[in-house]
Structures are given as structure tokens and as C-alpha cells.
Residue frames as a rotation matrix with the C-alpha (Angstrom) as fourth column:
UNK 1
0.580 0.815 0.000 0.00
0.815 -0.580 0.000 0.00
0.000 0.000 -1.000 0.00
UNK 2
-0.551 -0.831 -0.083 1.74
0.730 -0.527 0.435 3.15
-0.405 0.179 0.897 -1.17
UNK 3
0.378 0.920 -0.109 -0.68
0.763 -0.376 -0.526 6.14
-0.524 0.115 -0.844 -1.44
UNK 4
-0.355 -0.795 0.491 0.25
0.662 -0.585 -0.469 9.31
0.660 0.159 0.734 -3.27
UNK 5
-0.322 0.673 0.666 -2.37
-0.016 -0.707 0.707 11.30
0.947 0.216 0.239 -1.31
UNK 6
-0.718 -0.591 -0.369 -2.55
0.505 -0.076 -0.860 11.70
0.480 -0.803 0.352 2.74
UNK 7
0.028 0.785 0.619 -5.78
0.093 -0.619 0.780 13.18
0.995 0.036 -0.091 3.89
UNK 8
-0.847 -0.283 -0.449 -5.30
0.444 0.087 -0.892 14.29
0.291 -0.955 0.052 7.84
UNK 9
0.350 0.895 -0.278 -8.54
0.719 -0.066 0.692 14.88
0.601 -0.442 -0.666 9.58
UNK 10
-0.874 -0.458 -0.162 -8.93
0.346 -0.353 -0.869 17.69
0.340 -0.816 0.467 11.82
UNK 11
-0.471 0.708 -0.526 -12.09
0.879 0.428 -0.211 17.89
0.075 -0.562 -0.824 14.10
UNK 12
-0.365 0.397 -0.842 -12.50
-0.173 -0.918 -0.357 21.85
-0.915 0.015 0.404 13.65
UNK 13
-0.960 0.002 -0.281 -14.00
-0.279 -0.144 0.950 20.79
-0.038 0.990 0.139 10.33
UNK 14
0.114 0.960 0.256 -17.00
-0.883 0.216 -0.417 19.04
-0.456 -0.179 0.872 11.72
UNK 15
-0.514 -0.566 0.645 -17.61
-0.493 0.810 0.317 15.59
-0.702 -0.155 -0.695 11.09
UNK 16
0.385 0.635 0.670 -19.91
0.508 0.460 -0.728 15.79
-0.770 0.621 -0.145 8.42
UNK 17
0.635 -0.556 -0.536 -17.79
-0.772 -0.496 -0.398 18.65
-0.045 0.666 -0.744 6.45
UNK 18
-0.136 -0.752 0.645 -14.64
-0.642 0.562 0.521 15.61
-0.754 -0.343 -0.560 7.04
UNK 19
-0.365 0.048 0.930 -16.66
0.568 0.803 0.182 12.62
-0.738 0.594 -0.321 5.47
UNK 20
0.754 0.631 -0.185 -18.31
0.078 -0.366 -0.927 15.04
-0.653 0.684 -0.325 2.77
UNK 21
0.409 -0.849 -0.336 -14.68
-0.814 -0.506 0.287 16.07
-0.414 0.156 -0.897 1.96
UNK 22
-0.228 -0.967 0.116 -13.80
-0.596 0.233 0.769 12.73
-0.770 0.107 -0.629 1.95
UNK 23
0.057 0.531 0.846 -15.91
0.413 0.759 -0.504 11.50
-0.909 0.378 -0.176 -0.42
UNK 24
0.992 0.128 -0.003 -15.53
0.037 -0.311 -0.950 13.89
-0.122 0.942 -0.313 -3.18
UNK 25
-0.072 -0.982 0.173 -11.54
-0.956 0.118 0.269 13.44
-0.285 -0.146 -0.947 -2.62
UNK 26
-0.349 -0.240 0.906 -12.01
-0.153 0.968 0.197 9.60
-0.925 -0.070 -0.374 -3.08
UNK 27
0.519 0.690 0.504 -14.04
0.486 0.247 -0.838 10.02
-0.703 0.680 -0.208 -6.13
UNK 28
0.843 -0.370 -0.389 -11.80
-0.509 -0.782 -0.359 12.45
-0.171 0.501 -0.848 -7.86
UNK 29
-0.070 -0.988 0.139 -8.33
-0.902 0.122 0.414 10.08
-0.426 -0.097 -0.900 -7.27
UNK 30
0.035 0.454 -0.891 -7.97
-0.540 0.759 0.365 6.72
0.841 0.468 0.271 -8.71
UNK 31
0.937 0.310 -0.159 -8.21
-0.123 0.721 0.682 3.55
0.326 -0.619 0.714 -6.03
UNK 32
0.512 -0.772 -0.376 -5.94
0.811 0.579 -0.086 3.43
0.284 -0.260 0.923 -3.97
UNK 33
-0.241 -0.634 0.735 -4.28
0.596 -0.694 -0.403 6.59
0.766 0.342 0.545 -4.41
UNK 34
0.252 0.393 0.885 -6.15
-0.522 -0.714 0.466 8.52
0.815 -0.580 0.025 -1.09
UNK 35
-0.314 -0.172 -0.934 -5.29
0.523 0.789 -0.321 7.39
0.792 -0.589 -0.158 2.06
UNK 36
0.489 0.669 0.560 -7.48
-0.026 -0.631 0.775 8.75
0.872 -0.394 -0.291 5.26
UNK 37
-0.589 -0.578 -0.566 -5.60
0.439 0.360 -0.824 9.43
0.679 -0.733 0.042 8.61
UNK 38
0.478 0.878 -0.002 -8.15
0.393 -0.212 0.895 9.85
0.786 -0.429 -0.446 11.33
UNK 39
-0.626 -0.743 -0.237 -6.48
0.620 -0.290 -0.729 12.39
0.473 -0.603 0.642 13.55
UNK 40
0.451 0.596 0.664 -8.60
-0.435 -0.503 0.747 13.53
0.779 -0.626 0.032 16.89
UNK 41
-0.524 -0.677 -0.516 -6.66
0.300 0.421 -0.856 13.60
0.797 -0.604 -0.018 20.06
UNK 42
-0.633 0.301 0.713 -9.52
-0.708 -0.596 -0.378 15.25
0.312 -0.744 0.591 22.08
UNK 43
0.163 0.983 -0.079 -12.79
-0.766 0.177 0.619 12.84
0.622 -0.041 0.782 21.27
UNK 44
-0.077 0.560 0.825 -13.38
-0.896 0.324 -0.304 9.90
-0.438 -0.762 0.477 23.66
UNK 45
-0.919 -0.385 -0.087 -12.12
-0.367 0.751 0.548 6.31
-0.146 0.536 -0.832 22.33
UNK 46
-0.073 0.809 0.583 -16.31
0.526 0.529 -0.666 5.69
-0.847 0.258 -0.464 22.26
UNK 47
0.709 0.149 -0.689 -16.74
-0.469 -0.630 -0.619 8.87
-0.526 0.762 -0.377 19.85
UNK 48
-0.199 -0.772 -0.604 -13.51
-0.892 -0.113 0.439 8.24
-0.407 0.626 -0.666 18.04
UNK 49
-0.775 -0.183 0.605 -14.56
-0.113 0.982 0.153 4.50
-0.622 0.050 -0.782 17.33
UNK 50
0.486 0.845 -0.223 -18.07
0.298 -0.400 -0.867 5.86
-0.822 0.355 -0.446 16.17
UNK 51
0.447 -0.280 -0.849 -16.45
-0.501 -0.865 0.022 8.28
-0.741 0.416 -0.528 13.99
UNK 52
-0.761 -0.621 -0.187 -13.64
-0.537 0.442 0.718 6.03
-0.363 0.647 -0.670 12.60
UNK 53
-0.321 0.694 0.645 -16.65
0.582 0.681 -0.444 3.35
-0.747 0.233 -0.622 11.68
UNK 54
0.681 0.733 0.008 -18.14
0.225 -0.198 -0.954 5.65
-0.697 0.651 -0.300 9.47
UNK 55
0.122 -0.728 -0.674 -14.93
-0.943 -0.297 0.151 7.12
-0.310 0.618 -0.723 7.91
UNK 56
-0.464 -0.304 0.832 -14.50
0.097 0.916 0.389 2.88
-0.880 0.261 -0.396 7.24
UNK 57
0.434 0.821 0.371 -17.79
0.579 0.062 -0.813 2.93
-0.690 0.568 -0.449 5.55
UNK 58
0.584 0.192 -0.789 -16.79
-0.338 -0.826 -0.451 5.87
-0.738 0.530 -0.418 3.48
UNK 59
-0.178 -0.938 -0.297 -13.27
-0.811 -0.031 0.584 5.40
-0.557 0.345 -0.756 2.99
UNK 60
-0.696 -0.342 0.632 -14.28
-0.020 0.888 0.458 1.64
-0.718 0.307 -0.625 1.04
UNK 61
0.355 0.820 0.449 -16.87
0.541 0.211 -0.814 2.88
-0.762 0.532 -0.369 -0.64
UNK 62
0.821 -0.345 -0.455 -14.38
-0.537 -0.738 -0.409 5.61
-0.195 0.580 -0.791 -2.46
UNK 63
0.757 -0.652 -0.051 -11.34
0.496 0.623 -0.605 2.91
0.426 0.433 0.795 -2.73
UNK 64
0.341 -0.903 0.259 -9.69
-0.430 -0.396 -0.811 4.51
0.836 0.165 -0.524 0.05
UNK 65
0.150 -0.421 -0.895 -7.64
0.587 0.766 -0.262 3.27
0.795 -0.486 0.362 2.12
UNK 66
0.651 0.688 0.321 -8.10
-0.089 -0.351 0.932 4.12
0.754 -0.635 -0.168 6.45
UNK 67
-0.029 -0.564 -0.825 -5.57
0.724 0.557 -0.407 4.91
0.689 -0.609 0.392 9.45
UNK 68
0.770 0.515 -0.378 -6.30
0.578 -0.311 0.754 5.52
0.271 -0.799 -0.537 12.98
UNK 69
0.037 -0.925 0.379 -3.57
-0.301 -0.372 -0.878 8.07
0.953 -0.081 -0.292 14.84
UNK 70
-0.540 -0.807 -0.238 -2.43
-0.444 0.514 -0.734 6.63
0.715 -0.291 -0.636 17.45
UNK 71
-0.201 0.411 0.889 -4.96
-0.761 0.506 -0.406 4.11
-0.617 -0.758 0.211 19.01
UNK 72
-0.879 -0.387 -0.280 -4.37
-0.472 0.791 0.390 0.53
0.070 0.475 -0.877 17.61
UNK 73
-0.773 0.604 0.196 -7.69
0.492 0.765 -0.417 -0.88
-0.402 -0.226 -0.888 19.13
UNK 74
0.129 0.804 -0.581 -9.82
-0.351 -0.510 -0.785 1.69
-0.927 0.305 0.217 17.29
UNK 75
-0.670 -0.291 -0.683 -7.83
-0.711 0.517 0.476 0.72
0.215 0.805 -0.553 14.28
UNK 76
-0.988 0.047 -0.148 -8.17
-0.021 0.902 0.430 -3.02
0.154 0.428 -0.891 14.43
UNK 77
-0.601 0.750 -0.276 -11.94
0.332 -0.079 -0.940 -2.72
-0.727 -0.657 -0.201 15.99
UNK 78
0.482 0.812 -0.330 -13.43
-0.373 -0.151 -0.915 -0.90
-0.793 0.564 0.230 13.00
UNK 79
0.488 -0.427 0.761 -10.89
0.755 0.644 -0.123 -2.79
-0.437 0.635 0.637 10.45
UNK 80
0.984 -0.067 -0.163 -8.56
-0.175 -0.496 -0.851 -0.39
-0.024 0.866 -0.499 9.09
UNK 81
0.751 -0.654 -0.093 -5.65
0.191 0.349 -0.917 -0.72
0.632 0.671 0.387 7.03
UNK 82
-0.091 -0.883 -0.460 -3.14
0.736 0.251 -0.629 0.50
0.671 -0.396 0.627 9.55
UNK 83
0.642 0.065 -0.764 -1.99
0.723 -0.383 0.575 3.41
-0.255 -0.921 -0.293 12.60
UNK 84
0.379 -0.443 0.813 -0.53
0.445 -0.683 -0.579 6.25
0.812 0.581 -0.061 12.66
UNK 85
0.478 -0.239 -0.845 2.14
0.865 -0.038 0.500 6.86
-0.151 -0.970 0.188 15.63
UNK 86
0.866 -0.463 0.191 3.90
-0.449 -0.886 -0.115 10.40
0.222 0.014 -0.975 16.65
UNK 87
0.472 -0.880 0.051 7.28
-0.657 -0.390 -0.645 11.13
0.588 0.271 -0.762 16.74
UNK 88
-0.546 -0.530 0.649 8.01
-0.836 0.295 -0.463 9.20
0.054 -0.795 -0.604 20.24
UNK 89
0.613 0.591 -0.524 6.26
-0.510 0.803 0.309 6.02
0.603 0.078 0.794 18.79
UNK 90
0.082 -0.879 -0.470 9.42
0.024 0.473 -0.881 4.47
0.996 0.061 0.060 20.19
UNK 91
-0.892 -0.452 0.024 8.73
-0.036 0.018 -0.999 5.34
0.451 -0.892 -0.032 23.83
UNK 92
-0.222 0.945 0.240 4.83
-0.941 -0.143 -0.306 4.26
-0.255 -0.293 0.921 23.69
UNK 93
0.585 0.790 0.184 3.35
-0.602 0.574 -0.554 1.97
-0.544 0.213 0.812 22.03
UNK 94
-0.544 -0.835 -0.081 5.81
-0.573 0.300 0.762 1.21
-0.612 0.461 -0.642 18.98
UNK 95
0.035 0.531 -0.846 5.22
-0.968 0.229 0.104 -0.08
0.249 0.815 0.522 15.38
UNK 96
-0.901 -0.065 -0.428 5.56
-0.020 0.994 -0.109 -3.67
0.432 -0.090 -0.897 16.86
UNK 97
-0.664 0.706 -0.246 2.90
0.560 0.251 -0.789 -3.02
-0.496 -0.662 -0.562 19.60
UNK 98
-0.444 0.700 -0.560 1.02
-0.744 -0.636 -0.206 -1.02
-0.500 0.325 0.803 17.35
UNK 99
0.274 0.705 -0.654 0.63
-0.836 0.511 0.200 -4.06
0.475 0.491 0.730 14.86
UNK 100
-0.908 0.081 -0.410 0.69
0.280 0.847 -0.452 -6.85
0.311 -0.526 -0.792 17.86
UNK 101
-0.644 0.764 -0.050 -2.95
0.296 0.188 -0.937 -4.96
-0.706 -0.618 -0.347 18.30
UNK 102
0.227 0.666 -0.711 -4.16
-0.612 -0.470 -0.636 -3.84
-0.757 0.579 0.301 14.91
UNK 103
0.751 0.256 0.609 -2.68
0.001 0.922 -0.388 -6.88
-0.660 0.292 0.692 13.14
UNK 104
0.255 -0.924 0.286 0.67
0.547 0.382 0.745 -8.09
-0.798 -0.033 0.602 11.45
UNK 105
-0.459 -0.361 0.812 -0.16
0.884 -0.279 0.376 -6.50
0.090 0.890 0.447 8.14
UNK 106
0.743 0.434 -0.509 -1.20
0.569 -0.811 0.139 -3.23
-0.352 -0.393 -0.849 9.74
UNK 107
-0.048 -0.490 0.870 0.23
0.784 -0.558 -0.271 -0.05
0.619 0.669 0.411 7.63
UNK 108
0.438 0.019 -0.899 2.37
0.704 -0.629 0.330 1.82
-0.559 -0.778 -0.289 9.91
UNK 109
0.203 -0.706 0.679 3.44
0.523 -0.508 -0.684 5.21
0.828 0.494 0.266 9.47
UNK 110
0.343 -0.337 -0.877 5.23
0.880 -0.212 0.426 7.60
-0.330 -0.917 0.224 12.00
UNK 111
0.981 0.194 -0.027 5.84
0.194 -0.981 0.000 11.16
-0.027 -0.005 -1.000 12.50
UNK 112
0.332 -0.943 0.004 9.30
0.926 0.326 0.190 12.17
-0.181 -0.059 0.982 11.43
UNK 113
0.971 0.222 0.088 10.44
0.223 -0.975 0.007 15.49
0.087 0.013 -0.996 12.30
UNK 114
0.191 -0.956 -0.221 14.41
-0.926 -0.250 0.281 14.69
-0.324 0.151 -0.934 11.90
UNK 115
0.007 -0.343 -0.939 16.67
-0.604 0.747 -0.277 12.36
0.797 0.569 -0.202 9.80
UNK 116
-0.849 -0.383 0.365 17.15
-0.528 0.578 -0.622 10.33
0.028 -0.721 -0.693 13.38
UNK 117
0.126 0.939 0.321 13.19
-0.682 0.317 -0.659 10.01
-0.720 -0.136 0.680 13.40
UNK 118
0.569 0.462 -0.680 13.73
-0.820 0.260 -0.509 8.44
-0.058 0.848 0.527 10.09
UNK 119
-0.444 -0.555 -0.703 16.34
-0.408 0.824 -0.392 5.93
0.797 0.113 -0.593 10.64
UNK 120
-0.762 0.339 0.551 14.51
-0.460 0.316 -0.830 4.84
-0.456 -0.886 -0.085 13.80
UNK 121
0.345 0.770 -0.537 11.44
-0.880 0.066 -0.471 4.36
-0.327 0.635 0.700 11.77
UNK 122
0.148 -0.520 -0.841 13.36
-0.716 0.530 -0.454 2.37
0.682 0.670 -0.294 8.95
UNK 123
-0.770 -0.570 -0.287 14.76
-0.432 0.797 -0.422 0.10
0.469 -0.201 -0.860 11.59
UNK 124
-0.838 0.274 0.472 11.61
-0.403 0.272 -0.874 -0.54
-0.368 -0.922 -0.118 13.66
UNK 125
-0.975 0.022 0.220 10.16
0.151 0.793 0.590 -1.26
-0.162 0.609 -0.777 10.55
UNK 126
-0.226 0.836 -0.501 7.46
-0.219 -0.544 -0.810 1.30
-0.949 -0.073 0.305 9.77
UNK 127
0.254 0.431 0.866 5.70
0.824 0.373 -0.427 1.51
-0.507 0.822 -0.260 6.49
UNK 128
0.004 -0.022 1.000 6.31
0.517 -0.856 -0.021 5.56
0.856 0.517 0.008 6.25
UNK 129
-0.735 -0.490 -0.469 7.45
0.607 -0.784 -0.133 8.45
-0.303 -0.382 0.873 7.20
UNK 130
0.741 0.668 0.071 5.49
0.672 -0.738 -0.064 11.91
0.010 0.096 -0.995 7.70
UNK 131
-0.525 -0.851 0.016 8.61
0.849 -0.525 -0.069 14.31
0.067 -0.022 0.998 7.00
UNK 132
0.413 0.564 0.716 7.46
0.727 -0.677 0.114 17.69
0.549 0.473 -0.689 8.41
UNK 133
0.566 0.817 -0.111 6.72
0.181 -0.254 -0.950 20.72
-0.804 0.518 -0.292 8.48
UNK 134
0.001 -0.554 0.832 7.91
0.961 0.230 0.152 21.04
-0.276 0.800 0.533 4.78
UNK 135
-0.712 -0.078 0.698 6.65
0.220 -0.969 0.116 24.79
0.667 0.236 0.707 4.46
UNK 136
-0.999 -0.028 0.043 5.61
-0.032 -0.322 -0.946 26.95
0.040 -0.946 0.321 6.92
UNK 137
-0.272 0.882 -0.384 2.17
0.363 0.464 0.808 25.76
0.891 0.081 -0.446 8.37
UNK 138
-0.478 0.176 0.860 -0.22
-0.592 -0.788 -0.168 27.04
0.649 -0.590 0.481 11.28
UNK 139
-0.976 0.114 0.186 -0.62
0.012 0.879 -0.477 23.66
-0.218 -0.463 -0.859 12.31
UNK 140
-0.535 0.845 -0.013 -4.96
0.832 0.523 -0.185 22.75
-0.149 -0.110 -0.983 12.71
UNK 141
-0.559 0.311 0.769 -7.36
0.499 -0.615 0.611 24.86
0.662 0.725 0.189 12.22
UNK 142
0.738 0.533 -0.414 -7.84
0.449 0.069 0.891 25.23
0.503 -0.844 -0.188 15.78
UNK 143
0.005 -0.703 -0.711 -4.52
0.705 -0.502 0.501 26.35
-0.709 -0.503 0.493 16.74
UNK 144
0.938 0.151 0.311 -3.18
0.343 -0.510 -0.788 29.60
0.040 0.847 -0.531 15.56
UNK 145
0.300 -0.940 -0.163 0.50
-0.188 -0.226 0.956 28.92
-0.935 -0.256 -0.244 16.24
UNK 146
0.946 -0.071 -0.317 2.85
-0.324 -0.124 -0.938 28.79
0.027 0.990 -0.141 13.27
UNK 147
0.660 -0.634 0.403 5.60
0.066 0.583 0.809 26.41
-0.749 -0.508 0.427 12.44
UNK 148
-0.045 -0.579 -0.814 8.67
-0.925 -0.284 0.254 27.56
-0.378 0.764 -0.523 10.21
UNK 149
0.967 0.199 -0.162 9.13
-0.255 0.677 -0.690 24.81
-0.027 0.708 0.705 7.41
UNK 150
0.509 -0.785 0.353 12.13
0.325 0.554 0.766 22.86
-0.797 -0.276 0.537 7.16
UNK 151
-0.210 -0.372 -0.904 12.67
-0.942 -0.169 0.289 23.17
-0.260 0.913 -0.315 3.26
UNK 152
0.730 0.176 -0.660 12.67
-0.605 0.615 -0.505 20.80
0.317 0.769 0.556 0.61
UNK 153
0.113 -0.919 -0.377 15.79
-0.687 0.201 -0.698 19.73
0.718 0.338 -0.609 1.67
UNK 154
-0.704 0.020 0.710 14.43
-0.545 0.627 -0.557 17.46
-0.456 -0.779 -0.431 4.57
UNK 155
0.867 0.474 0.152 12.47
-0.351 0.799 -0.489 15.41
-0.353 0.371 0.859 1.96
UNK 156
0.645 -0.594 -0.480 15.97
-0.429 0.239 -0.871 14.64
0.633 0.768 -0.101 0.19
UNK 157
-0.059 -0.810 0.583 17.38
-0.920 -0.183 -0.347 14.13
0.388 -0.557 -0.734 3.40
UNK 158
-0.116 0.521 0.846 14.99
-0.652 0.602 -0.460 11.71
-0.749 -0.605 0.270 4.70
UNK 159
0.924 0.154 -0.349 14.95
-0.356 0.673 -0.648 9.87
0.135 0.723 0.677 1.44
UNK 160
-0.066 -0.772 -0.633 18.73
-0.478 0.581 -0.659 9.22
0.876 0.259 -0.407 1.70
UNK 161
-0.587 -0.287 0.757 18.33
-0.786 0.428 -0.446 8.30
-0.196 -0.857 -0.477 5.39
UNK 162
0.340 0.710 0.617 15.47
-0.629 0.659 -0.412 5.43
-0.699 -0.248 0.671 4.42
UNK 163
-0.866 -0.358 0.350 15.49
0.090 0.576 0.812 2.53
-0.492 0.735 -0.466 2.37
UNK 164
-0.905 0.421 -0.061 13.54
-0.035 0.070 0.997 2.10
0.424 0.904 -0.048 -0.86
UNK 165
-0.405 0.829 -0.386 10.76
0.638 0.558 0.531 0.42
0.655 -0.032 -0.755 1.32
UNK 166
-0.162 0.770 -0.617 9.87
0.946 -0.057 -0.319 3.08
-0.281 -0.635 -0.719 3.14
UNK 167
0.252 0.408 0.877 7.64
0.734 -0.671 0.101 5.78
0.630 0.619 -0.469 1.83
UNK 168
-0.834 -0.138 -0.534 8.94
0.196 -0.979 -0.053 9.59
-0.515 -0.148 0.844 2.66
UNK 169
0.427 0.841 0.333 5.41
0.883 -0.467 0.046 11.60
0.194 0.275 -0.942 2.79
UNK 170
-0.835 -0.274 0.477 5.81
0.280 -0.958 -0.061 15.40
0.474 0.083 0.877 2.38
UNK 171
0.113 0.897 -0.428 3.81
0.815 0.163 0.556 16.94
0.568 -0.412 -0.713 5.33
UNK 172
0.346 0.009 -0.938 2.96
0.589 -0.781 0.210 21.29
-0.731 -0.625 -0.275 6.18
UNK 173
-0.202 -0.084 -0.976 2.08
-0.441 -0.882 0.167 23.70
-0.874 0.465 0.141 3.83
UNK 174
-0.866 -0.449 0.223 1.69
0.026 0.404 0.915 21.26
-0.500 0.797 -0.338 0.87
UNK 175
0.171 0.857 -0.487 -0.83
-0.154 -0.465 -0.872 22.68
-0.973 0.224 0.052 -1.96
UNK 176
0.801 -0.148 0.580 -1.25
0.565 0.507 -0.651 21.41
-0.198 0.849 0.490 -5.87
UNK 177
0.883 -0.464 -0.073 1.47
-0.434 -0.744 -0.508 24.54
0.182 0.480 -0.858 -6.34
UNK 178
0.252 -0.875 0.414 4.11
-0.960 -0.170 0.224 22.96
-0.126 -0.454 -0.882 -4.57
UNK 179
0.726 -0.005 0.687 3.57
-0.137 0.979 0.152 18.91
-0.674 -0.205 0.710 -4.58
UNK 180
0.799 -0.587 -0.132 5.36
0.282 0.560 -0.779 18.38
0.531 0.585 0.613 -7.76
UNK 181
0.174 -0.743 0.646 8.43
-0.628 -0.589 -0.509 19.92
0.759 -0.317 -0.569 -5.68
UNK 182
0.476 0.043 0.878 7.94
-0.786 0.469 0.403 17.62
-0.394 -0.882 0.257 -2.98
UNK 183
0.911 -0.136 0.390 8.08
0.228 0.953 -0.200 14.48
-0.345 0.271 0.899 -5.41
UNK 184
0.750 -0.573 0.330 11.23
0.274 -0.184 -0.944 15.98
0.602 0.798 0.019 -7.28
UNK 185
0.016 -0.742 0.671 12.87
-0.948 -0.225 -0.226 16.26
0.318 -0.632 -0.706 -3.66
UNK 186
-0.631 -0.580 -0.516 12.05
-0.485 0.813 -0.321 12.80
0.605 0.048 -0.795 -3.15
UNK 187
-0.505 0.701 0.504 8.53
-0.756 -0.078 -0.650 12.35
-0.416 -0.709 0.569 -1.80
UNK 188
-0.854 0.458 0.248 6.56
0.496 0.570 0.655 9.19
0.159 0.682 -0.714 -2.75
UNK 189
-0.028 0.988 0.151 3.40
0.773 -0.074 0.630 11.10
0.633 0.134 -0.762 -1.90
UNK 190
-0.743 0.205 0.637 1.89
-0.421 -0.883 -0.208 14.17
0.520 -0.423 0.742 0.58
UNK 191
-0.227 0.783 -0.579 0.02
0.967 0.251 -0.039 14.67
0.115 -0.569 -0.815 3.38
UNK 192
-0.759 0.290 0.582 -2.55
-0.102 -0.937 0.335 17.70
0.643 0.195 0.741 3.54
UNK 193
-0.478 0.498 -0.724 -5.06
0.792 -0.112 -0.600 18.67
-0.380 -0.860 -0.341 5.84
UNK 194
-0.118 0.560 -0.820 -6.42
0.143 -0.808 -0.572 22.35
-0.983 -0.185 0.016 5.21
UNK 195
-0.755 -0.351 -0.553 -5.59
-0.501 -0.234 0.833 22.17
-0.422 0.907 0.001 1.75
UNK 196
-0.862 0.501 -0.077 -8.21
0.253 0.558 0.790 19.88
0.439 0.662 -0.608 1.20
UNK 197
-0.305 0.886 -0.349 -10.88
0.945 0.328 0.008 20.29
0.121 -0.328 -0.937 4.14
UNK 198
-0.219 0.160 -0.963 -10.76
0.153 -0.969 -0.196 24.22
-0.964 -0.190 0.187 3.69
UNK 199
-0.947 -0.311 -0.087 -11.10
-0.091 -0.002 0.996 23.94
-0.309 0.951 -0.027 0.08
UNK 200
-0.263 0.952 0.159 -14.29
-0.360 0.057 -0.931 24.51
-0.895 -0.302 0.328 -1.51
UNK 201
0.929 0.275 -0.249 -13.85
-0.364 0.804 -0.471 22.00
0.070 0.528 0.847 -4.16
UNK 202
0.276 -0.790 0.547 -11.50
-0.547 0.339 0.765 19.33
-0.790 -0.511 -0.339 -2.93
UNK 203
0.490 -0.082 0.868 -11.92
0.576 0.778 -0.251 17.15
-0.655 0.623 0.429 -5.52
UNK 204
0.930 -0.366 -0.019 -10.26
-0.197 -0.457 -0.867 19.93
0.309 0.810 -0.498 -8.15
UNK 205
0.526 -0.725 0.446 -7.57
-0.848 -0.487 0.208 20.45
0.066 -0.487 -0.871 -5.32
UNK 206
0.543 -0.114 0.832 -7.24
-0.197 0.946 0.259 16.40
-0.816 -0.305 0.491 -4.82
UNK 207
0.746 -0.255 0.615 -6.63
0.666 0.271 -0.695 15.93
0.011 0.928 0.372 -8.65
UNK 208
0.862 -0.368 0.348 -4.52
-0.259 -0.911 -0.322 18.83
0.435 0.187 -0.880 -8.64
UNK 209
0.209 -0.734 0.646 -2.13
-0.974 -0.100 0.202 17.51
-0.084 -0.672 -0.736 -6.21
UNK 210
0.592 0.099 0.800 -2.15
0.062 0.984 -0.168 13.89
-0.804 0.149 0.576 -7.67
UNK 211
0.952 0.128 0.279 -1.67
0.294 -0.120 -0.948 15.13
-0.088 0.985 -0.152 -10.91
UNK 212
0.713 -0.697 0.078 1.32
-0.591 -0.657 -0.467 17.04
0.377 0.287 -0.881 -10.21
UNK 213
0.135 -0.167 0.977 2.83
-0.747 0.630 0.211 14.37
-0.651 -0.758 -0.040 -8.15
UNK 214
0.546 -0.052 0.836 2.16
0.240 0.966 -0.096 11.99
-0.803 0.253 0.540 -10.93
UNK 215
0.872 -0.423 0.247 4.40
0.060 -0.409 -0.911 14.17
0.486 0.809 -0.331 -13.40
UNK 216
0.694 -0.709 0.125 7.34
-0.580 -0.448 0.680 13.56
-0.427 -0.544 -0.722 -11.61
């Protein structure tokens, strides 16, 4: 499983603006190509389990593919494809204990906010990297702090630190203008948030950022 396309939930959108989003995003990309990361760190593992169910429902009915941030038993509980762990997966849970409870062929990925994050990763045997912030980003749409951007030059970095098998996502600030830059620093794919669920036609913005991506 190798998306180009990264959709991060954020909960100031409302959960019917979320799945609405993601449905005209899944329709717009081919199969396969979208990948949902359910990211709420406030709701209540009953809400969040709710929630993630329906995003299942959606996410298979559009040929995408579904990961939980960091709670494995919501994962494996409503069946999705894999988990998403922060930076200090390594001093929680870990991509072992993550799939010893969401299941062997659970698709990890992990927050990687230096080349160390990424060789840690690589050995512990993630699926992917989130390399961020790539350009300068105000984080959620709830916060209004603001996080300088690394540069391009921490997707190129993080590509030489990994091996082949693991995917380097571009992630902060990334918008159809810029993706093809990402891939041409060495991104197999992006992750986007506001770019899509602030957008008042994702599905242009979705294709857009596929599109340019797939011209690399």
C-alpha cells in the first residue's frame, strides 16, 4: 500500500464537512491513491470509534484506504488498514505493539520530524514516514501557532536516510502549487489537511495535487 495522497482529519472541520470532503476526494483520485488518517486527540475512544466506523464505511466505498492516529484498538476494531504513531512512537506503544494490536499486516506510518526520526522508523520497521513541516504551516485549524518549514531539503534528506521500502510523505504547507516539488525532492506522496478540508472543491484540489505528483 503506497498512497500518493494523505488526507489528515482535523475535528475543527465538523464531522460531516470531514466525510463530505472525503468522499468527493475519493471520487476524484484513482483507487488506492487517497489514504485517510483519522487524527482527533480530544474525542473519547467511544466517539472516536463511532467516527472512525463511518470514515470505514466511506473510505471503502471511495477505494480509500483508512488509518487511525495513534490508538491501535480503534484501528483493528473498526478494520482499518493501519496506525498512525507520533514522533516518540518508540517510547509508547511502537510499530511492533502497534501491529501486535491492529494486526501483522497493519500499515504503519510515523511522525518524522528529523533524519534520526527516520532511521529509527526504517529500523523498527514502519511503512512511512510523515517528514514535516515542509513549508511553513499554522498547524490545525484550531490552533493559531505557526511552524517555520524545514525546506525541501528534509524530503531529500529523509529519502537518503530510508530505504527504498519506506515511503517519505511530504507533510505542512503542501498545496497542488508545490507537490510536484515535494516528489522531485524525493517524496513518494503528501500529506494535507487544510488544503483539502478548507477547500471549496477538494476534488479539483485532490486531482490537482495527484496530478502534479504523478508528473514527476
Amino acid at each position: 500500500m503506497r498512497p500518493r495522497v494523505i488526507l489528515i482529519t482535523d475535528p475543527a472541520f465538523g464531522d460531516d464537512g470531514i466525510v463530505r470532503c472525503v468522499r468527493a476526494v475519493g471520487r476524484a483520485l484513482p483507487a488506492g491513491a487517497l489514504l485517510v488518517q483519522l487524527r482527533d486527540k480530544r474525542r473519547p475512544r467511544i466517539g472516536l470509534r463511532i467516527f472512525a466506523a463511518e470514515l470505514r464505511r466511506v473510505t471503502r466505498a471511495v477505494g480509500a484506504a483508512l488509518v487511525v492516529n495513534g490508538d491501535a484498538v480503534v484501528a483493528r476494531d473498526v478494520g482499518a488498514d493501519g496506525v498512525h504513531l507520533g514522533g516518540n512512537a518508540h517510547e509508547t506503544l511502537g510499530i511492533a505493539g502497534a501491529r501486535g494490536i491492529a494486526g501483522a499486516r497493519a500499515w504503519v506510518s510515523v511522525a518524522a520530524h528529523s533524519d534520526d526520526d527516520v532511521r529509527r522508523a526504517a529500523r523498527e520497521g514502519a511503512d512511512a514516514v510523515l517528514v514535516s513541516p515542509v513549508f511553513a504551516t499554522r498547524g490545525t485549524a484550531s490552533g493559531a501557532s505557526t511552524k517555520a518549514g524545514r525546506g525541501l531539503g528534509a524530503i531529500g534528506s529523509a529519502r537518503q536516510s530510508a530505504p527504498a521500502s519506506l515511503a517519505v510523505y511530504a507533510l505542512g504547507g503542501v498545496t497542488a502549487d508545490n507537490a510536484r516539488q515535494c516528489a522531485e525532492a524525493g517524496a513518494d506522496g503528501v500529506a494535507v489537511m487544510r488544503a483539502l478540508l478548507a477547500c471549496a472543491e477538494p476534488a479539483w484540489m485532490a486531482r490537482g495535487i495527484h496530478d502534479a505528483l504523478a508528473r514527476r
